[in-house]
Phi, psi and omega in degrees: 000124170294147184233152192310144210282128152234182221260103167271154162215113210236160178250127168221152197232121179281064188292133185246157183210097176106231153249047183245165150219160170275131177223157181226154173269139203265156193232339168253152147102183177317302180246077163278130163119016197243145193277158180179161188260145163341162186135198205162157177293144156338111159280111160014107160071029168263135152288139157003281211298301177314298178321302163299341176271321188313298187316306175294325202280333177247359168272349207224345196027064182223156164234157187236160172238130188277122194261282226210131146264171200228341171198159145237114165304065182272163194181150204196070176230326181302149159257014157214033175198133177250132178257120152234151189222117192247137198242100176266147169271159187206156141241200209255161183240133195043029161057027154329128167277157138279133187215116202277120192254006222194329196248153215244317169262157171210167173177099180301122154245144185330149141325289152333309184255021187332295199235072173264350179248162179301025204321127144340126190296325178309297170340280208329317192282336176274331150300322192279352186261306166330310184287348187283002210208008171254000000 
């Protein structure tokens, strides 16, 4: 018998910020170094909105205000996990810095410069639902 795979579900915030969004490089773990937009896991019985400000405030120490949704992302590409990923736009609050307590990089892009970085595979349908709207 095989055994089951496991199941993440995660929140990430697509920060615009002008005609920019934000991405960042993971600095830890199995896919360090690979771009992805901010975010983080679910706590039991937390909401979406709530899950993204916990989450940006401790990976970025910024606060955000949660827009829109714009996809959920399930994906079983990973090799020791299947992934959904629900992608909100979001900005920055009070003209917030970001300060990467968690990400080894960051880097506002463009329409032009979307996918000039190495995006997470999981990412990808959500950059491709993000460029159609910059």
């Amino acid at each position: 018998m095989s055994e089951q795979r496991k199941h993440i579900e995660v929140v990430a915030a697509i920060i615009k910020k002008g005609n920019t969004i934000l991405a960042t490089q993971r600095g830890y773990g199995d896919l360090k170094d690979g771009w992805e937009f901010p975010g983080g896991k679910i706590e039991p019985g937390e909401a979406h909105e709530v899950a993204l400000k916990r989450e940006i405030q401790e990976e970025l120490k910024a606060e955000i205000a949660v827009q829109e949704h714009i996809i959920t992302v399930e994906y079983s590409g990973y090799e020791k996990f299947d992934l959904t990923m629900h992608c909100y736009l979001c900005s920055l609050l009070n003209d917030s810095d970001i300060t990467l307590l968690e990400h080894e990089a960051a880097k506002w892009l463009s329409k032009d410069t979307l996918y000039t970085v190495d995006w997470l595979p999981a990412d990808i349908e959500a950059v491709d639902a993000i460029y159609k709207r910059l």
